[in-house]
N, C-alpha and C positions, 0 to 999 in steps of 0.2 A: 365726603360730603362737601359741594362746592355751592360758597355761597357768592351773591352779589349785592357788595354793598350799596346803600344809596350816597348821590353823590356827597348830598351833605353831610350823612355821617362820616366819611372819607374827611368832608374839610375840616371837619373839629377835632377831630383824633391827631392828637401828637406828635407828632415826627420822632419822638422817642421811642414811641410801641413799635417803629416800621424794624423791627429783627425778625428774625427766621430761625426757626429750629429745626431739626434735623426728620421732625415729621409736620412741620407746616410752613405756610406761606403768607405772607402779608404782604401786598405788594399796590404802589399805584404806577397804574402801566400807562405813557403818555396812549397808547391806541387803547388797553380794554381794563378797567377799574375790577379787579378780583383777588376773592381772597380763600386760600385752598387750606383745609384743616383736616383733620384729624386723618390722619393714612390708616391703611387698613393693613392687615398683617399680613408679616412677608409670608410669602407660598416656597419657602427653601426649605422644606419638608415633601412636598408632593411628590408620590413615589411614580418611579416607571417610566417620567416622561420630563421632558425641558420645564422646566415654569414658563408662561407664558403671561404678559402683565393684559387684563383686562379694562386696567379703568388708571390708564398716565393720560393728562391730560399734555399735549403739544401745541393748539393752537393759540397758545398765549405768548408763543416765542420761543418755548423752551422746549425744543426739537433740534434733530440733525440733518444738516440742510447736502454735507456732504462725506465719504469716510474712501478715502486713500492709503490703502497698505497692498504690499505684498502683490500686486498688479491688478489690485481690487482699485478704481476710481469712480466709484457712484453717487451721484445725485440725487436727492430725494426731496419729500415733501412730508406733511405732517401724516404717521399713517393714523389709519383708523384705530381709537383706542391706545394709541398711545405705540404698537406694537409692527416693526415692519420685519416680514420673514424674508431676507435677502440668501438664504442659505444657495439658492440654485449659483448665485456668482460667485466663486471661486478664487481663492490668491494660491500662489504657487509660495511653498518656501521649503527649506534645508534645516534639517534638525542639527542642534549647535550653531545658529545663525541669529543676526540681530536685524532687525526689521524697521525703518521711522515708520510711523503711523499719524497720519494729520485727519484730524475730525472737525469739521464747521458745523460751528451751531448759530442758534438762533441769535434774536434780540432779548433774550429772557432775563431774568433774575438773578445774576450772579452764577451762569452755568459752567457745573464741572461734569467731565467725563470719566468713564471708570471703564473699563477692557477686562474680559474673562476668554481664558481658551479652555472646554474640556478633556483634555490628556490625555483622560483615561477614558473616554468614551461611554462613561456610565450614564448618562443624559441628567448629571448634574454639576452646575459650577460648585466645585469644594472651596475650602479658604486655600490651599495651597495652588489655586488655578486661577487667582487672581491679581492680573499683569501690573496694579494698581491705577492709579490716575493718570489719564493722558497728560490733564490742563482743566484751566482754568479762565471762563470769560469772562469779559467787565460786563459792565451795570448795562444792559440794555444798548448794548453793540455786537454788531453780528463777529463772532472769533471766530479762528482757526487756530486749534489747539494741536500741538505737534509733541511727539516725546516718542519711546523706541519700547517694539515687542520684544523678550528673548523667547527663544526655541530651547528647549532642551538638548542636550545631545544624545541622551537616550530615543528620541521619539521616534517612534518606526513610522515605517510607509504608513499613508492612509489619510481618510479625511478627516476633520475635527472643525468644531465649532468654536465662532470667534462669536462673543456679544460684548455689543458699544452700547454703553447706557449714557443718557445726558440728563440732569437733575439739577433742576432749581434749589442747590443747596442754602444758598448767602452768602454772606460775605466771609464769616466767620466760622463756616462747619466745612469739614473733611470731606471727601468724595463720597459719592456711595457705596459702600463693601458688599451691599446686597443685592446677588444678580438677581432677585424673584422682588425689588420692591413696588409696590405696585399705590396704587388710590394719591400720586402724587405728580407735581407738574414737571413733566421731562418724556421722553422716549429711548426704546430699546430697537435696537437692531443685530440680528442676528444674519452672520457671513459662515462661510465655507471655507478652508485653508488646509489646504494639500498637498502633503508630505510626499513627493513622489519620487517611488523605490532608485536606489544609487546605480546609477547604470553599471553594469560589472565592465571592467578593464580586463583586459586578456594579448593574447597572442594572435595576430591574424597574418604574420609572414609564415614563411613554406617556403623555402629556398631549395627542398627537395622534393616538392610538387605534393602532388596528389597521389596515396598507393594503396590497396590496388585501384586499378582504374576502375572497375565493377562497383555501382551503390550497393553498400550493406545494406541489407532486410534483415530485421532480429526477429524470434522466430515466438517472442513476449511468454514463452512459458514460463520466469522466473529461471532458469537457468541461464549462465555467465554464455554467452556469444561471442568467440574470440573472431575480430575482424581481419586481424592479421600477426602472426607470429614474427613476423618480420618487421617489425615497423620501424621507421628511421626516427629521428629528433629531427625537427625542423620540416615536418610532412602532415600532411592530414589525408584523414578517409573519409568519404561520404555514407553518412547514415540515413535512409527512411527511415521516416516517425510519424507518429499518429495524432491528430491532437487528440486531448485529455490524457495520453498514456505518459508516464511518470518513465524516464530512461535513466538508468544507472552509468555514464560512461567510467570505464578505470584504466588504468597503464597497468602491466606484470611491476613496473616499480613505481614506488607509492611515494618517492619524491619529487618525480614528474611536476611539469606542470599543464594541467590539460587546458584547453578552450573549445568550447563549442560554440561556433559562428553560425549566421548566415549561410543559403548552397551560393550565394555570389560572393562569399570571404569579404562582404563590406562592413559588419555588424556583429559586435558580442554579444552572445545571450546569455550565458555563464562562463562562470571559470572556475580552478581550486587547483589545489594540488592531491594527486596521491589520484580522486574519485570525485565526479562533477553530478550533481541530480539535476534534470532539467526536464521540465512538464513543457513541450509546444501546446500552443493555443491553435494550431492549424497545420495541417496536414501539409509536408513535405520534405525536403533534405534538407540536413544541415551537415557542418563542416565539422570534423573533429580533428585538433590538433595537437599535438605532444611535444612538449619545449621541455629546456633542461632545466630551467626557473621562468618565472615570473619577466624574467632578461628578455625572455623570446630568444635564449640563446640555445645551444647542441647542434650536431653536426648530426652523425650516421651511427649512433650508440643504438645496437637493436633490442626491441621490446617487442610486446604483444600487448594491443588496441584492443579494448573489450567495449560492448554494452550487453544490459541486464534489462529484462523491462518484462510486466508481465507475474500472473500469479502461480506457484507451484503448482501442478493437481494435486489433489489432495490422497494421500497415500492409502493404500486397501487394507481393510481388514483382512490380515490372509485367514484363507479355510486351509482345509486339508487340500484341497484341489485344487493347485495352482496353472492359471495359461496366460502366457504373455503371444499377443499375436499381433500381426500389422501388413502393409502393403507391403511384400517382397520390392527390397531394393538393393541390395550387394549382396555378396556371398565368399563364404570365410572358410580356408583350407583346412582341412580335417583329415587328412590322410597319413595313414603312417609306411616306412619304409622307401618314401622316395629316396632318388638318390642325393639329394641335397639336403635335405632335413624331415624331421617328426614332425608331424602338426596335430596341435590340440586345439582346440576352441572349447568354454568355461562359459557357461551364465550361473546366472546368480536366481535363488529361489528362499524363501523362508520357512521356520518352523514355527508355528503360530504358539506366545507362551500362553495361551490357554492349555494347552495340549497337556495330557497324563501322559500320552506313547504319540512316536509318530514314526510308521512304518512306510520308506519306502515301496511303494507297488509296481509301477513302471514310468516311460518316459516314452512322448512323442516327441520327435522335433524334423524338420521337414527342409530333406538335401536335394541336392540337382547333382548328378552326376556327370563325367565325360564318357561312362563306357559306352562302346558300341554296343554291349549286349544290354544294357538298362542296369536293372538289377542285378546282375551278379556279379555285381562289382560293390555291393553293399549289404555282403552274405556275414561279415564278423566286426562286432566294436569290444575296442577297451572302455572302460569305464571309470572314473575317479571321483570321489567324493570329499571336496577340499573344505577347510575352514576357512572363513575371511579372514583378511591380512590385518583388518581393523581401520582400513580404508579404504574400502569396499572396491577391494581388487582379489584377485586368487590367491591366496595363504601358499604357503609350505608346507603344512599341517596337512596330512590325507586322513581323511576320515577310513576308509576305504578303499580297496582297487577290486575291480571286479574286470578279468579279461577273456580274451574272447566269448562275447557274451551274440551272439545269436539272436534275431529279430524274429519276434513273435509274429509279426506283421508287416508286410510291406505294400504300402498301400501306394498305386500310381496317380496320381494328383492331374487333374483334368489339363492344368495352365502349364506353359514350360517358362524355363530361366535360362535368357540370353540364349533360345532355341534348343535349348538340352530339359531333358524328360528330368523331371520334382519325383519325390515321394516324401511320404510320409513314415518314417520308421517308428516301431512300436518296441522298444527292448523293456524286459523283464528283471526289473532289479530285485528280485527273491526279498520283498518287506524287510530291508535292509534297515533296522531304527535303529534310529539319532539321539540323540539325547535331548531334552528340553530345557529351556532357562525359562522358571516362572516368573521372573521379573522384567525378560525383554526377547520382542522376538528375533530370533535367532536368523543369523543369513550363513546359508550355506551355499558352494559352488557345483555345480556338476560337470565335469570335464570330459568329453568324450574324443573319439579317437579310432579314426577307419581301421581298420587292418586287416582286410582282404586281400589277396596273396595277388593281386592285380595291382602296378603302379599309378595306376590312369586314378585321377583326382576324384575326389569328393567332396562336396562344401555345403558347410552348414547356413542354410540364407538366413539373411538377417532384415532389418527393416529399420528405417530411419528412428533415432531416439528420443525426437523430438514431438514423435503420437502419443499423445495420451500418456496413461500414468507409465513409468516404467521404474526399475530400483534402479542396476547397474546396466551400464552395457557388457555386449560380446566382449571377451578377451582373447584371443589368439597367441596361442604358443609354439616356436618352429624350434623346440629343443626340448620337447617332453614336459613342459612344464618348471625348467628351470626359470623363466622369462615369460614374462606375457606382456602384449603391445594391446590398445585397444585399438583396432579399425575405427580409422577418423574418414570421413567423407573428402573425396581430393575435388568436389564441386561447391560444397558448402562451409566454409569454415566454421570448423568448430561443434559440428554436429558430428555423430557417437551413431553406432549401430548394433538394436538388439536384437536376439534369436527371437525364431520362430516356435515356442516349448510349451509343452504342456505335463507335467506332473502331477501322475495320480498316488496318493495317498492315503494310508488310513491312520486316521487318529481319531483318540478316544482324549474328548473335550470335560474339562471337569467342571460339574453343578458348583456356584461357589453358593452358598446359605447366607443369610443375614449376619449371621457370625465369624463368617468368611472360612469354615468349617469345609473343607472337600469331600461328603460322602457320597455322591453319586457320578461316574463317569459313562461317558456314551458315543458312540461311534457309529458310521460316522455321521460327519457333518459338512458337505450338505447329506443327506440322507435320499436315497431314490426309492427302492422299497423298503428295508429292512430297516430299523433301529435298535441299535442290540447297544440294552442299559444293566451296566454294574454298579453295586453296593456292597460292602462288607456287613451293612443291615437288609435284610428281610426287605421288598418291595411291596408294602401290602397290596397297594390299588394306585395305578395312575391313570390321569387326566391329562385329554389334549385342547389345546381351546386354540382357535385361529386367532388373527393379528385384533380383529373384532372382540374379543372375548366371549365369542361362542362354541359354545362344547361341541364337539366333534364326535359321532356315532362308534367311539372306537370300545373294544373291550377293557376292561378296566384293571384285568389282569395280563401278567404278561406271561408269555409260553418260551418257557426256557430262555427269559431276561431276553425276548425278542419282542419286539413291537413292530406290527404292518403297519406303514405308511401305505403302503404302495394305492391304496384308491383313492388318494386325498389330491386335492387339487397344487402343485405347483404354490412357493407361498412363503411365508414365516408362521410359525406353531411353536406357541408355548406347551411345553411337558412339563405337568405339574404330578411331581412322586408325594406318596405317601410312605414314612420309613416305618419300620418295629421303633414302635415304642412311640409315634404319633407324629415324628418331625414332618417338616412339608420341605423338601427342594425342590424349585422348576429352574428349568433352563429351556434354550432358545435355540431352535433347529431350525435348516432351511428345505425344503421338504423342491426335490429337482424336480 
């Protein structure tokens, strides 16, 4: 509440009453006779947002006429309500740095200045966020009050709020501690000061140029992209990148020191040693470089240049029916009996640990031959069923050998490879079963291996490793399986290639109960016509209900623990059994 004295009570009152408290004002101003009382409470509780003072009065002198820091220099004038938002202009500073700060105020009352920065960006000044008192003006003379901000040295990148208050305290009272004080004569002003991120230092010499000369393209499926096994110390490669894509670069040795420049090698954009993360904000090359420290020093010590970038696919539930397929792209020797060496070629397939049994049935996988006569040069295979090695490469463990095994089918494939006739072979693994591990599922190899009494080649095609989801690539073996190499791409570094395979299987999937109880097993799965369900309890009556929860027209007994799917539409179906003695199991079929 601001009142105005008249004059003459002004000239009877004592020259002893003219003090000031720390929430009022008594003052005689040679330009405006006023007297300011009773403050209103501070708003340093208001949740969610700055305080903001409504009711400072400034036009009586006690405002900020100007505020200089940090390469902030603005001028001002009384604002409205006591309150000026200067947040758009901007000071530059260094966290662990000292700042001077000079503020001009008015002709007011004995005015002092008080300085808060938010730290923590909560949108409140705390007590430990206040810089203390600039200064201190005389009696009704325009000051320039000077004194010095510190920075923290924790303070990260970013922007923060600076607020300058000026307050008619008197002669005799402290600055203002309170950055929300409001219904008193002075003004607040609130600035912007920005922390901006530490440029990274790096390596931008090359004394052995640029290798290869080809720009990398990573291929962003989350697998490691080797850009060159060769790489020198004191060299870079150039990478394409995306913006917003997040790129992993690494060195094969993890003391390196990497830098990723600029495509003109004029500019650091990161750096680290061992492994660099770098997000571009826009589409194009950048440089990568590998030093032997920080020195920018090494010669010709060779390594291999990686980047990662990009998210896994996400790995398949296996069924019983496994096919890994893709655009024919190279093709992998399989022939046994040459005069130079055996050749096996191995992929990898799993055994799904849901499974009670899982019976080998047969195997497709799809060759190109050199014979002149077509097929009859792909009349006998060996067979092998290996363990993994536990780094998902071919074991020494045979599960299995199965030889001269005889193709059930030989099917001529419409397209040729590198002008030579494809087929598709169909061999008959006699439901050769595996063992199960119910707690993970299981990867096994299948190795196969020509051995038709003709020397003339056979190769298993394969297709790049980098479509879609795949486990392991091809492995190739020229010594029976003692050794196996993985076919690497001699056009793309660092790309893997896998077979062309399909493996049919039968397994029997077990129902697990709320109890985690196994009494119902069933086969298979996916199911096309038949589903044939076992229990060591009596089946009295089941139910099928589609992904909807609508019951299905099926009989409700079953005939010799068979169940016809075969009229139902393509889908997901719940089988809901009833057992002797009243239990309920359902399980989850995929109905082809």
């Amino acid at each position: 509440m601001r009142k105005k004295l008249p004059l003459l009570l002004l000239a009877i009152m004592p020259l002893a009453n003219f003090a000031q408290s720390a929430n009022s004002k008594s003052s005689v101003h040679p330009k405006k006779q006023s007297v300011k009382i009773n403050a209103k409470p501070s708003l340093s509780y208001a949740p969610a947002a700055y305080c903001m003072p409504v009711d400072l009065e400034c036009n009586d002198g006690d405002l900020i006429t100007n505020v200089t820091v940090a390469g902030i220099n603005n001028t001002t004038t009384c604002s409205p309500n006591g309150y000026g938002d200067y947040t758009a202009t901007q000071g530059q500073i260094q966290a662990g740095q000292s700042y001077p700060i000079s503020v001009t105020v008015g002709d007011g009352w004995f005015e002092r200045v008080s300085a808060w920065i938010d730290f923590n960006n909560n949108e409140t000044f705390e007590t430990e966020e206040f810089l203390g008192e600039i200064g201190s003006g005389s009696n009704m003379q325009v000051s320039t009050l000077t004194g010095n901000i510190s920075i923290p040295s924790t303070l990260a990148a970013g922007s923060y709020r600076l607020r300058v208050m000026v307050n008619a305290t008197g002669s005799n009272n402290p600055a203002v501690t309170d950055p929300c004080l409001d219904g008193q004569y002075g003004e607040v002003e609130d600035y912007t000061l920005v922390v901006a991120p530490v440029a990274p230092t790096g390596c931008l010499t090359a004394t052995n140029g640029q290798y290869p000369a080809a720009t990398f393209t990573p291929n962003c499926n989350g697998a490691v992209g080797n850009i060159t096994t060769v790489a020198w110390l004191n060299e870079y490669s150039k990478v394409n990148v995306i913006a917003g894509t997040t790129y992993t670069f690494s060195t094969s040795v993890n003391t390196y020191f990497i830098t990723i420049g600029n495509e003109a090698g004029t500019a650091v954009l990161a750096s680290g040693t061992g492994s660099v993360t770098y997000t571009p904000t826009a589409n194009g090359v950048v440089r990568f470089y590998s030093h032997l420290s920080s020195n920018c020093d090494g010669t010709s010590s060779s390594h291999t240049r990686s980047v990662k970038c990009g998210t896994p696919p996400v790995e398949p539930d296996y069924g019983c029916d496994q096919t890994y397929s893709g655009v024919p792209d190279t093709a992998h020797n399989m022939t046994k009996n040459l005069a130079s060496a055996t050749y096996m070629v191995a992929n990898d397939f799993f055994v799904p640990k849901e499974s009670e049994t899982y019976k080998l049935q047969s195997v497709k996988f799809d060759i190109v031959s050199q014979a002149a006569a077509g097929a009859s040069d792909i009349t006998s295979f060996d067979v092998k069923i290996l363990a993994d090695s536990g780094s998902n490469t071919p074991g020494t463990t045979v599960i299995t050998t199965m030889t001269g095994v005889t193709p059930t089918n030989v099917l001529t494939l419409p397209d040729t490879f590198a002008s030579l006739p494809t087929y598709r072979i169909t061999l008959d693994l006699g439901n050769f079963e595996l063992p199960v591990n119910a707690a993970n599922d299981t990867k096994y190899w299948i190795a196969i291996t020509g051995t038709s009494a003709s020397q003339i080649s056979s190769y298993w095609i394969g297709y790049k490793y980098t479509e879609g989801w795949v486990t392991s690539s091809n492995y190739q073996s020229a010594d029976s399986g003692a050794t196996w190499t993985q076919p690497v791409s001699t056009t793309t570094p660092g790309l893997h290639f896998d077979g062309m395979m399909m493996i049919d299987a039968e397994c029997a999937t077990a129902a697990v109960s709320e109890a985690g109880a196994k009494e119902v097993s069933f086969y298979p799965n996916p199911v096309k016509d038949i589903l044939t369900i076992n229990s060591k309890k009596t089946i009295e009556t089941v139910h099928v209900y589609n992904i909807a929860g609508q019951k299905m027209p099926v009989p409700s007994k079953l005939v010799n623990g068979k169940l016809d799917m075969s009229k139902m539409a393509p889908g997901t179906y719940i089988i809901s059994t009833i057992l002797e003695g009243g239990k309920n199991e359902s399980f989850k079929v995929i109905k082809k």
